[in-house]
MOPAC internal coordinates of N, CA, C and O (Angstrom, degrees):
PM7 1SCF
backbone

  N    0.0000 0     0.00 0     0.00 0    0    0    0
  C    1.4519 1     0.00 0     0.00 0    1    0    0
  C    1.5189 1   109.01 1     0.00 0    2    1    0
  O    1.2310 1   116.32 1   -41.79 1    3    2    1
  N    1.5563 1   124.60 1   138.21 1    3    2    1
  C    1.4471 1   128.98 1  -178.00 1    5    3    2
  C    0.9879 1   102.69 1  -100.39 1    6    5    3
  O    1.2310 1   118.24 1   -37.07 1    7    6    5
  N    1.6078 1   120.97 1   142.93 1    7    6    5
  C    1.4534 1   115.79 1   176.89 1    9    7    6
  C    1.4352 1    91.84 1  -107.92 1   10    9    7
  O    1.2310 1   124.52 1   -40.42 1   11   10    9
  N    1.6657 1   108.93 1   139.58 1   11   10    9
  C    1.1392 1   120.59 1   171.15 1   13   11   10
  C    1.7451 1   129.49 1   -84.74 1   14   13   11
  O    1.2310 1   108.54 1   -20.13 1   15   14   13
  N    0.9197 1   139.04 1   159.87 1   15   14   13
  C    1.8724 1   116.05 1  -173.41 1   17   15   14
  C    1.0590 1    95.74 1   -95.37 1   18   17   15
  O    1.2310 1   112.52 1    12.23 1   19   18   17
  N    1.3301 1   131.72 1  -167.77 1   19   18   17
  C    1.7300 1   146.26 1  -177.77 1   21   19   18
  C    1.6945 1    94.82 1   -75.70 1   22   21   19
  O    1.2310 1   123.56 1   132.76 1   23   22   21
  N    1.5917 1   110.77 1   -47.24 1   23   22   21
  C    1.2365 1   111.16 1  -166.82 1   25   23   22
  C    1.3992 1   107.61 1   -61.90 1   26   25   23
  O    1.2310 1   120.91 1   118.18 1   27   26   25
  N    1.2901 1   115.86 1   -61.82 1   27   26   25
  C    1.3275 1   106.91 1  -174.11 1   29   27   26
  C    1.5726 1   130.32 1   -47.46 1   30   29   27
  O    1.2310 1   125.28 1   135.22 1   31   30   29
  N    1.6968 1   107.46 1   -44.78 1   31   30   29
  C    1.5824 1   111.04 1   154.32 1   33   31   30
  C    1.3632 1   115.34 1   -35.44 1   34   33   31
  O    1.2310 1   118.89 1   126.72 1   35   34   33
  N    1.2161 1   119.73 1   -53.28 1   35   34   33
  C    1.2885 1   129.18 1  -177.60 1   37   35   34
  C    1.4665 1   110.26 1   -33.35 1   38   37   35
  O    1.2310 1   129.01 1   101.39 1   39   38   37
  N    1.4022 1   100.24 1   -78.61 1   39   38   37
  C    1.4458 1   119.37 1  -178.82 1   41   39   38
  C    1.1233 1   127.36 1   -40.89 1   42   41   39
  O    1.2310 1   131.23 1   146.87 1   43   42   41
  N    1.4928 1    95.93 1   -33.13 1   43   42   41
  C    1.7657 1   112.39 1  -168.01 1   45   43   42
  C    2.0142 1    96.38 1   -88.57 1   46   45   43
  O    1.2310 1   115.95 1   156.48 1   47   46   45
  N    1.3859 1   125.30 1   -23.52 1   47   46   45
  C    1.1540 1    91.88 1  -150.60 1   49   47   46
  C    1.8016 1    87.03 1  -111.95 1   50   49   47
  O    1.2310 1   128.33 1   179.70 1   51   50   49
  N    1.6451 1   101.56 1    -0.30 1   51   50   49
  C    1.4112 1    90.30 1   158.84 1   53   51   50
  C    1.5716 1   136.68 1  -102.76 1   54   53   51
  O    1.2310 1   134.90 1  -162.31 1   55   54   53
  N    1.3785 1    88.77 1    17.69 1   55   54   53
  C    1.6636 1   103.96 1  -173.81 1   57   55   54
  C    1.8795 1   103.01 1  -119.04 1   58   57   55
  O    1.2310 1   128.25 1   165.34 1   59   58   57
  N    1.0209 1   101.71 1   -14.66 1   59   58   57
  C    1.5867 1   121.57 1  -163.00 1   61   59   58
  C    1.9987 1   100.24 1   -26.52 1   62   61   59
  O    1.2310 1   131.53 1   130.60 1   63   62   61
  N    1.2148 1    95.35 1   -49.40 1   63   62   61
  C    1.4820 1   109.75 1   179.92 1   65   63   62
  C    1.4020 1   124.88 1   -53.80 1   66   65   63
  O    1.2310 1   116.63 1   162.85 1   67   66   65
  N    1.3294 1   124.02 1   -17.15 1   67   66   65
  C    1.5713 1   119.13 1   157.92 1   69   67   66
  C    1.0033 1   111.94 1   -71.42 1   70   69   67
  O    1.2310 1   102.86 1   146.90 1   71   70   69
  N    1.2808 1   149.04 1   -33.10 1   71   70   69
  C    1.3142 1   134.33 1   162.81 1   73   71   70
  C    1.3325 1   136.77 1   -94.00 1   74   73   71
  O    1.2310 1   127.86 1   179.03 1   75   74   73
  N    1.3693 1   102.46 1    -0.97 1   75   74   73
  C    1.9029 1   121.70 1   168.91 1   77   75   74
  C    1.3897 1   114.58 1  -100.51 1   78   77   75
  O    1.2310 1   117.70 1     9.31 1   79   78   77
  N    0.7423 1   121.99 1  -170.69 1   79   78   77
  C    1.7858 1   131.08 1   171.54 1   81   79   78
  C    1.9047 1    85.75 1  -134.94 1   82   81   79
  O    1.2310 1   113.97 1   168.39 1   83   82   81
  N    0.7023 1   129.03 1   -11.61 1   83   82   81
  C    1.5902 1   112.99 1  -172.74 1   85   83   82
  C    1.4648 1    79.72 1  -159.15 1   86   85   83
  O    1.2310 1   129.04 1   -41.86 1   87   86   85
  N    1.8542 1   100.19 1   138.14 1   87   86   85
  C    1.8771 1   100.88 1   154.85 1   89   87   86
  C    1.2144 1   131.38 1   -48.44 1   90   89   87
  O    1.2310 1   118.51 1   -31.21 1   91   90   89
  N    1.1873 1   120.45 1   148.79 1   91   90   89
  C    1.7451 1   116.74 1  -170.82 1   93   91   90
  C    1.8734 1    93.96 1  -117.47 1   94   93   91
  O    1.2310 1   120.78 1   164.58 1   95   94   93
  N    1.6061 1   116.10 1   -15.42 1   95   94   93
  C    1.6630 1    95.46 1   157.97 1   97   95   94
  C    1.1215 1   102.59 1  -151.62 1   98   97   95
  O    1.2310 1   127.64 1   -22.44 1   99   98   97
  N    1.0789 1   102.90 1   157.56 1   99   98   97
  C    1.8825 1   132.71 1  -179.27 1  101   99   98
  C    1.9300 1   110.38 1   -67.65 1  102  101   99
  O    1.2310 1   123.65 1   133.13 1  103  102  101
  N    1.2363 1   110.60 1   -46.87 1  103  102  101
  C    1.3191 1   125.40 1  -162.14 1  105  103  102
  C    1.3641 1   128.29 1  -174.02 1  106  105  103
  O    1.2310 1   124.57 1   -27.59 1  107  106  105
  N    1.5608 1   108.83 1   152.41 1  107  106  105
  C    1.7098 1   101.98 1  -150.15 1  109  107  106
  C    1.4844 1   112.41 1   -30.85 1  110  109  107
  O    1.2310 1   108.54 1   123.94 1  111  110  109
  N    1.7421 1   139.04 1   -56.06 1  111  110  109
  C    0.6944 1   142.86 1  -139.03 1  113  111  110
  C    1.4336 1   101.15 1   -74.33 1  114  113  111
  O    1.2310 1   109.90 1   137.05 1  115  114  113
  N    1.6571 1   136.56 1   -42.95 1  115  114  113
  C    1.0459 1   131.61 1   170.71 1  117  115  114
  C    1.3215 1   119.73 1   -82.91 1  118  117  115
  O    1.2310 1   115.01 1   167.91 1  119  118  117
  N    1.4798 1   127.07 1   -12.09 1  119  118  117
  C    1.9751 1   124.87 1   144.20 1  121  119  118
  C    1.5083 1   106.43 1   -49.23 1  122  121  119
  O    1.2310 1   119.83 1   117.36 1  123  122  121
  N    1.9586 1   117.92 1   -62.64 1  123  122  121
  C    1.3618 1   102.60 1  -160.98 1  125  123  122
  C    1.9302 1    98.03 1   -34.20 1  126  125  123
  O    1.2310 1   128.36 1   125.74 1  127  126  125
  N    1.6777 1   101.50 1   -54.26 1  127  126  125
  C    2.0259 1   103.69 1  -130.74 1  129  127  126
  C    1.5302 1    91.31 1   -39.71 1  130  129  127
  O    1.2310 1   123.36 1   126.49 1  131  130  129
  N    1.9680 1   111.16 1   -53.51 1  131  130  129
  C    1.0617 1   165.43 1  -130.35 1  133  131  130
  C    2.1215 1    89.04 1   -65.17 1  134  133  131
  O    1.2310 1   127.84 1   137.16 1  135  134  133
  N    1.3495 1   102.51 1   -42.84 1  135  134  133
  C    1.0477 1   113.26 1   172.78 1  137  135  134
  C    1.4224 1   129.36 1   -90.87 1  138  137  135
  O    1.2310 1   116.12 1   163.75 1  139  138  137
  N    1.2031 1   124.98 1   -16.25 1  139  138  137
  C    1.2515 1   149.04 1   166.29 1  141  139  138
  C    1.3017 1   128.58 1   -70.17 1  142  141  139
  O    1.2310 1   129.57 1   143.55 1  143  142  141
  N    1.8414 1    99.16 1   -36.45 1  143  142  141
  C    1.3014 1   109.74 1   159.45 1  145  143  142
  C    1.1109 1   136.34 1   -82.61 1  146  145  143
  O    1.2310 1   127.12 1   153.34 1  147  146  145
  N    1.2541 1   103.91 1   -26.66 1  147  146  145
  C    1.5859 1   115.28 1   143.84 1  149  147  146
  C    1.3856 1   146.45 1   -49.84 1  150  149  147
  O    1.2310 1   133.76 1   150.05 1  151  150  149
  N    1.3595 1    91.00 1   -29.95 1  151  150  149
  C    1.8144 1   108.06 1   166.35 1  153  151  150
  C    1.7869 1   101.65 1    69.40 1  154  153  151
  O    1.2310 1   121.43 1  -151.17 1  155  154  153
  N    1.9247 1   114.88 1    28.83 1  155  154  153
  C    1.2444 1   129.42 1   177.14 1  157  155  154
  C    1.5128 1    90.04 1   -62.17 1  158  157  155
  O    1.2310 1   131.64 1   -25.77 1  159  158  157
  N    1.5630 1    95.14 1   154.23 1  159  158  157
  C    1.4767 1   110.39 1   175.58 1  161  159  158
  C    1.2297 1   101.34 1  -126.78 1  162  161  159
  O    1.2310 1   117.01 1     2.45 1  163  162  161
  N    1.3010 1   123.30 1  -177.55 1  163  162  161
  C    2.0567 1   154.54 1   151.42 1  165  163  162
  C    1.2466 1    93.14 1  -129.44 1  166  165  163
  O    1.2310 1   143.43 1   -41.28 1  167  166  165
  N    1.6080 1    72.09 1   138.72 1  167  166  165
  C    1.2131 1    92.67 1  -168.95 1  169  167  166
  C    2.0541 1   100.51 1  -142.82 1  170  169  167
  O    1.2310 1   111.01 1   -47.21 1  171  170  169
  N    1.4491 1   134.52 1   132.79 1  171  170  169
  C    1.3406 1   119.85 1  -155.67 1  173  171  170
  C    1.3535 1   132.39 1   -91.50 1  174  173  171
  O    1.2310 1   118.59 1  -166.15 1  175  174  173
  N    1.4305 1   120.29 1    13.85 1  175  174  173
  C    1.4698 1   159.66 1   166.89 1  177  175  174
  C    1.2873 1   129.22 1  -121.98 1  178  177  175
  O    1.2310 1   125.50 1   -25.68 1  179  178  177
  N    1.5263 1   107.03 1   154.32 1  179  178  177
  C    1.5395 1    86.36 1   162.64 1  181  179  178
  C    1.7093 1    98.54 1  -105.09 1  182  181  179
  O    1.2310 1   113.82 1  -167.83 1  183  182  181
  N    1.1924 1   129.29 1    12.17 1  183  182  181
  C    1.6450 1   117.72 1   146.65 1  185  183  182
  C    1.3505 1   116.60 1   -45.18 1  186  185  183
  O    1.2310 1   126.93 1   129.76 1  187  186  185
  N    1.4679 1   104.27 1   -50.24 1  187  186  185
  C    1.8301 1   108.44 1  -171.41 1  189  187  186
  C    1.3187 1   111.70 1   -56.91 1  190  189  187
  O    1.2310 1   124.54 1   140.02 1  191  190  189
  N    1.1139 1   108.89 1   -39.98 1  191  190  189
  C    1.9976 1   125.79 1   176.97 1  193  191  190
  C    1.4824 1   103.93 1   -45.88 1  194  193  191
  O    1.2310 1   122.40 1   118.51 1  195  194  193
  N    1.4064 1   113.00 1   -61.49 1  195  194  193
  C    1.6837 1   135.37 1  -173.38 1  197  195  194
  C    1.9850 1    86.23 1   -47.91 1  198  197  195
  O    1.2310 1   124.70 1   124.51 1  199  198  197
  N    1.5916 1   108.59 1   -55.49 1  199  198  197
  C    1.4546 1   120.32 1  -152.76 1  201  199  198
  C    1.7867 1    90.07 1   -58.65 1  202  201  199
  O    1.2310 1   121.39 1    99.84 1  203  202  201
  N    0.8539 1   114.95 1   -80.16 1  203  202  201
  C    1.4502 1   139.88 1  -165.36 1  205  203  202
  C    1.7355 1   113.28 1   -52.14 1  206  205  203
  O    1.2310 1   121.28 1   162.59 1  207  206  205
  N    1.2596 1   115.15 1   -17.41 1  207  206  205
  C    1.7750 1   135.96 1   172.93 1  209  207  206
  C    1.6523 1    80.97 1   -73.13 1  210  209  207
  O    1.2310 1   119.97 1   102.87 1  211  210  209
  N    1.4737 1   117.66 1   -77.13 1  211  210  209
  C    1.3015 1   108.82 1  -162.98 1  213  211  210
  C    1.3697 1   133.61 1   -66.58 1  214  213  211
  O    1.2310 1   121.34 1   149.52 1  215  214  213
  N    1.3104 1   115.04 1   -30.48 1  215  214  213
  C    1.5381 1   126.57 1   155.16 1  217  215  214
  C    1.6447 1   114.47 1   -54.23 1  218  217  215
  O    1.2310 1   121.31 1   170.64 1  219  218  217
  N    1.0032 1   115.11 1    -9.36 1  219  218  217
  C    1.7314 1   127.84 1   155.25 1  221  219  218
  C    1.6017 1   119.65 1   -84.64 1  222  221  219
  O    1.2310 1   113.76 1   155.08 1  223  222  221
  N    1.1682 1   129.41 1   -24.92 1  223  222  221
  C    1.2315 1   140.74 1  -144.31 1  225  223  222
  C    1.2351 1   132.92 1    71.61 1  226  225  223
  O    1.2310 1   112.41 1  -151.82 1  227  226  225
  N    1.1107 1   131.93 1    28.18 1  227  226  225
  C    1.3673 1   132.60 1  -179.98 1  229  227  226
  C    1.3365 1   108.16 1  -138.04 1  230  229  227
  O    1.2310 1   135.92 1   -65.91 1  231  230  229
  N    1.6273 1    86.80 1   114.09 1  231  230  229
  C    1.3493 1   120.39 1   176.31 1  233  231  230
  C    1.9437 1   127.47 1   -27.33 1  234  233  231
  O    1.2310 1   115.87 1   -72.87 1  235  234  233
  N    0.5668 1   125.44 1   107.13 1  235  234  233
  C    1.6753 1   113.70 1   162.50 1  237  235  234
  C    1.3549 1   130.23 1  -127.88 1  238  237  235
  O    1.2310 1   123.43 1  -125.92 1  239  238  237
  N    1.2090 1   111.04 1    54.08 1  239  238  237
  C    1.4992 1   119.33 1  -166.14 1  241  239  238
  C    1.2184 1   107.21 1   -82.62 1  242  241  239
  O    1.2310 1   122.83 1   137.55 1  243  242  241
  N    1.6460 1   112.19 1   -42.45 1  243  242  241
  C    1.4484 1   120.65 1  -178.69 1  245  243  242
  C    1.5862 1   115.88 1   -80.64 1  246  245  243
  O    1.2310 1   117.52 1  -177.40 1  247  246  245
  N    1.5598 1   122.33 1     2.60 1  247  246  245
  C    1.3975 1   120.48 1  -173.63 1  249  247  246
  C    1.4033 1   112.73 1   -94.82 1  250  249  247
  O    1.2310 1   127.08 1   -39.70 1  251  250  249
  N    1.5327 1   103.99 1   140.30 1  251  250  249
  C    1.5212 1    88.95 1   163.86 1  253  251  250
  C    1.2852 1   125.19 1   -92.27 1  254  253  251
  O    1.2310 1   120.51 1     0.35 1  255  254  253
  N    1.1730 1   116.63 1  -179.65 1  255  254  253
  C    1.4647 1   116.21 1   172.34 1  257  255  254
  C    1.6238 1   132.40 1   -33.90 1  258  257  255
  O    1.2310 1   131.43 1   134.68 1  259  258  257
  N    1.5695 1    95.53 1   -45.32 1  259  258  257
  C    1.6754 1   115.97 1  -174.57 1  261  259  258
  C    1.6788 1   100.09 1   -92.82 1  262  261  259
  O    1.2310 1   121.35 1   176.22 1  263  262  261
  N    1.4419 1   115.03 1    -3.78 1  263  262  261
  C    1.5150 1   110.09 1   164.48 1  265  263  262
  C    1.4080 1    91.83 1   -90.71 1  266  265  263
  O    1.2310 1   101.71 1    91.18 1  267  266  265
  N    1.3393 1   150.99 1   -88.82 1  267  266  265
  C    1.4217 1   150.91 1   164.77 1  269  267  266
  C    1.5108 1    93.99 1    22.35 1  270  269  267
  O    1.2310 1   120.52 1    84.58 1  271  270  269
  N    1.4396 1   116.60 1   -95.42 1  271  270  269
  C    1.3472 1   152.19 1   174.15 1  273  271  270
  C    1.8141 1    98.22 1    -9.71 1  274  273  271
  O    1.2310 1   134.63 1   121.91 1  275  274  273
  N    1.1587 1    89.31 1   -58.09 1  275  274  273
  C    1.9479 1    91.28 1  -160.67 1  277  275  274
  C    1.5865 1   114.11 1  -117.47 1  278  277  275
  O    1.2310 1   127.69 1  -140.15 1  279  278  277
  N    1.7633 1   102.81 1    39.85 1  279  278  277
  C    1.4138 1   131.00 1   153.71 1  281  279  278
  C    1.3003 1   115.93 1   -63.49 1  282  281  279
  O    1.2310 1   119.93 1   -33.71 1  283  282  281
  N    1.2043 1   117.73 1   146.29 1  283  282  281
  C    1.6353 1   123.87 1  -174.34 1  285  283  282
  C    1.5046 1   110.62 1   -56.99 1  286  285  283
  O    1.2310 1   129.95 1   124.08 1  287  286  285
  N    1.1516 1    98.42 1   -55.92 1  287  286  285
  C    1.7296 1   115.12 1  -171.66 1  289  287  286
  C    1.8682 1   111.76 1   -70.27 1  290  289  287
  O    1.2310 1   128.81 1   178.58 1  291  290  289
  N    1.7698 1   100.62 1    -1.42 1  291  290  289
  C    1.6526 1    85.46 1  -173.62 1  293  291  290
  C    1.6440 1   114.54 1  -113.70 1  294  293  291
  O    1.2310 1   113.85 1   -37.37 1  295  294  293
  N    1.2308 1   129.24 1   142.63 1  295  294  293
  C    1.5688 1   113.51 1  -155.88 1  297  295  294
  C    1.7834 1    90.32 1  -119.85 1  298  297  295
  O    1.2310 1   118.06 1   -88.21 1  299  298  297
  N    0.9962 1   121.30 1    91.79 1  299  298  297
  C    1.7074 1   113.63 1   166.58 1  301  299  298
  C    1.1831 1   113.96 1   -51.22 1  302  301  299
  O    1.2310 1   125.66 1   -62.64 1  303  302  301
  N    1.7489 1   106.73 1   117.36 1  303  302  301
  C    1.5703 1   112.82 1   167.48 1  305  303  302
  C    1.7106 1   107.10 1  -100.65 1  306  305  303
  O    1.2310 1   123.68 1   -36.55 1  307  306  305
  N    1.5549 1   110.54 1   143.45 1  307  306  305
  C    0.9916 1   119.56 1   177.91 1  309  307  306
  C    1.3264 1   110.78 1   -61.92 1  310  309  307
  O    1.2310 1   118.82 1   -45.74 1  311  310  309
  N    1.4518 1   119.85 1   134.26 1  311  310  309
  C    1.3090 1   141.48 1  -170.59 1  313  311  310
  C    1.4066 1   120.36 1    74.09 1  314  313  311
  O    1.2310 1   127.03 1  -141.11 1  315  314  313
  N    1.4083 1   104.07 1    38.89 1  315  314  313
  C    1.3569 1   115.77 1   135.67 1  317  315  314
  C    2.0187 1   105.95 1   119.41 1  318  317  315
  O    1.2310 1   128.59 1   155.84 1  319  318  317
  N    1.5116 1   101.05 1   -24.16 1  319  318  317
  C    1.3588 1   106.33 1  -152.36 1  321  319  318
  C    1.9972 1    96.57 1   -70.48 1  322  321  319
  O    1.2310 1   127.32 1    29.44 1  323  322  321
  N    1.3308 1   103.52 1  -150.56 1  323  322  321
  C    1.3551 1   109.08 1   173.51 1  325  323  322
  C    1.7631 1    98.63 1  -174.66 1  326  325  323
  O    1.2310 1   124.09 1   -59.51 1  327  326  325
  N    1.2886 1   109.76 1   120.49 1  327  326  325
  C    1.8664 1   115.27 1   144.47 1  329  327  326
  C    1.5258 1   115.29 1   -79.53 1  330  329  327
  O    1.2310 1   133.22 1   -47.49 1  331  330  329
  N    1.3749 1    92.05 1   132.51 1  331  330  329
  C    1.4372 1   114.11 1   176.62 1  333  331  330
  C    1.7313 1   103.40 1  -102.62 1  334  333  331
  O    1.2310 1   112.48 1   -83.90 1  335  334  333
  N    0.9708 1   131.81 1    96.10 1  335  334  333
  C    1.4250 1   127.39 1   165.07 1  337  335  334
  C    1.8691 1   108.08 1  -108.42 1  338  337  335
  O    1.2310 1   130.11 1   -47.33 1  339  338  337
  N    1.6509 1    98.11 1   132.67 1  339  338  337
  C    1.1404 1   118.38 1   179.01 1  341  339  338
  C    1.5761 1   117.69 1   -97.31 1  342  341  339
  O    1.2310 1   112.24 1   -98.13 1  343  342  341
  N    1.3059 1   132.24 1    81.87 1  343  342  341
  C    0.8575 1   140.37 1  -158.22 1  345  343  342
  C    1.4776 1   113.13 1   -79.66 1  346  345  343
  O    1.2310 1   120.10 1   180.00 1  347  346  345

């Protein structure tokens, strides 16, 4: 099980909507599950993002960085990190 920080909940449950059409939680406790069940990661680059797209199969040869960056599934946390949720 990953423990998520406040921040990242944060991030996730105020951004939740680029990758939902409707929020999927109210508050940390239903982000953590919400994310858990997801098997979302951090990850400490957005190289790792690039890394971890392709260790999925999906291509990113042609993306740039700031396409990477402003993917549905990726939530920029301040100070550098990144959630990857696979929705």
């Amino acid at each position: 099980m990953y423990e998520y920080s406040e921040e990242i909940l944060d991030v996730f449950l105020e951004n939740q909507e680029q990758l939902f059409d409707e929020p999927v939680a109210k508050n940390y406790a239903e982000a953590e599950a919400f994310l858990e069940d997801c098997m979302a990661i951090v990850v400490d680059s957005i190289e790792e993002v690039r890394e971890y797209f392709e260790e999925e199969g999906i291509d990113t040869a042609q993306m740039s960085l700031d396409e990477l960056e402003e993917a549905s599934e990726v939530f920029p946390i301040p100070g550098g990190q990144y959630l990857i949720v696979q929705g």
